[in-house]
N, C-alpha and C positions, 0 to 999 in steps of 0.2 A: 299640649304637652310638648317639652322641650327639651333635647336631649343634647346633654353636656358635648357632645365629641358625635359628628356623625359617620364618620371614617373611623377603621381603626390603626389603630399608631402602629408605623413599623417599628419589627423589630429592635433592640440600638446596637446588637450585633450579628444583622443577617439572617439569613434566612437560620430556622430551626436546627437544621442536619450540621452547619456549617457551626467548627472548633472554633473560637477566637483563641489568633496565637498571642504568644505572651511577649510583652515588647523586649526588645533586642533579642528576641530567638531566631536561631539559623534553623533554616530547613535541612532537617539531616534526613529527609528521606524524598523519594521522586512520587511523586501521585503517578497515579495510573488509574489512566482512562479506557473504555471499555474499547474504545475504537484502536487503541494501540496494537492488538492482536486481532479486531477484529473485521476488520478491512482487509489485512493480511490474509486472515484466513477466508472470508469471502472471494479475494481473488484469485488463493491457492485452490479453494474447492471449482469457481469457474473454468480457472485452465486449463485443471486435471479432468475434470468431466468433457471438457471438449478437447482433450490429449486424448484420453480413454473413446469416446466417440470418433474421431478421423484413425486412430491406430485400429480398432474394429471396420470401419469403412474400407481401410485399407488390405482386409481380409484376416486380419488376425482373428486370432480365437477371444473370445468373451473373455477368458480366465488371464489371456497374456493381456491383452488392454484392460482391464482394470489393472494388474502391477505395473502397468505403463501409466497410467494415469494416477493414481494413487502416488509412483516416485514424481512423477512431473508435479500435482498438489504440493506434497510436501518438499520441493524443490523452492518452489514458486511461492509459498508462506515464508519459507525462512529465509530469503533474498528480501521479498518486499519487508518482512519484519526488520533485520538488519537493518535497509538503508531507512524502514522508518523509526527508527531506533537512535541512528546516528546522526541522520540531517539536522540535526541542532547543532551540530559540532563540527560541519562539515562547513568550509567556505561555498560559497554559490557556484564554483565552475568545479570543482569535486562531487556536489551534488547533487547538478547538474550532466555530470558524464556517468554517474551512478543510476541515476533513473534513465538515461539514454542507454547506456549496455547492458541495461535488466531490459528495458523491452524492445529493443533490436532482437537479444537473443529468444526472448517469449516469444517473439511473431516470424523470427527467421526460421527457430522450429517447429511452428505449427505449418509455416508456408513447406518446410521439407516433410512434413508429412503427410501432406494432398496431396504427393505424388512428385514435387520439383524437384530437380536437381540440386546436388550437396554446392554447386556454384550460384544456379538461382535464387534459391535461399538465402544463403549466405548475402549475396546482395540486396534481396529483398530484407532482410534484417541489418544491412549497415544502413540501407533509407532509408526502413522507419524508426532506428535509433536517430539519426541523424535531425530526422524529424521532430522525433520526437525531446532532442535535447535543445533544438529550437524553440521550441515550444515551453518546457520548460525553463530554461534560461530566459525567457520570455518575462515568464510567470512569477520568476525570484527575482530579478532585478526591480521588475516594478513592485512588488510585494513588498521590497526592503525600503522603499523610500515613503 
């Protein structure tokens, strides 16, 4: 017994879920995707949990590190949402210094909350922005070509 077709045929427009647009249609609206907010918020609830963790380390009361960490969360969502929001729009050395002075400042204020000085800090957060916009600038230059 012999069967006409052993595969079966794709789709001829995609997958199931997926619209077929209509030719010469403009996209009048932005998709969104789920990682848009949600990397952001993963990284806002990491920071704030370990903001909330070092502010109680450092003898605070349970009740004040959680509003210390909870503003630092939601500080730390809506910067990373922002610049990931906009880097499409941004040239490479603007967003480039955008993800370098978001985490200079993320880790020069975690280093001033184990205890360092508002100058140690402070420098340990212009090196690893610096760093870190090495690295990034790194990453978009060869990304683009």
């Amino acid at each position: 017994m012999t069967h006409s077709h052993t595969h079966p045929q794709p789709h001829a427009h995609g997958p199931r879920h997926a619209r077929p647009r209509k030719p010469g249609a403009t996209a009048r609206y932005v998709e969104h995707h789920t990682y848009d907010w949600s990397v952001p918020l993963a990284l806002g609830l990491f920071f704030g949990a370990y903001v909330g963790f070092l502010e109680h380390d450092g003898g605070s009361s349970a009740g004040k590190s959680a509003i210390v960490g909870l503003i630092a969360a939601a500080v730390c969502f809506a910067v990373c949402y922002a610049i990931g929001r906009r880097q499409g729009s941004m040239i490479t050395e603007v967003k480039t210094l955008a993800y370098a002075v978001a985490f200079g400042c993320a880790f020069g204020f975690l280093y001033g909350l184990s205890g360092a000085t508002v100058f140690k800090a402070s420098m340990m957060g212009l090196l690893l922005g610096a760093i870190m916009g090495m690295c990034a600038l790194y990453v978009f230059r060869n990304r683009a070509r």
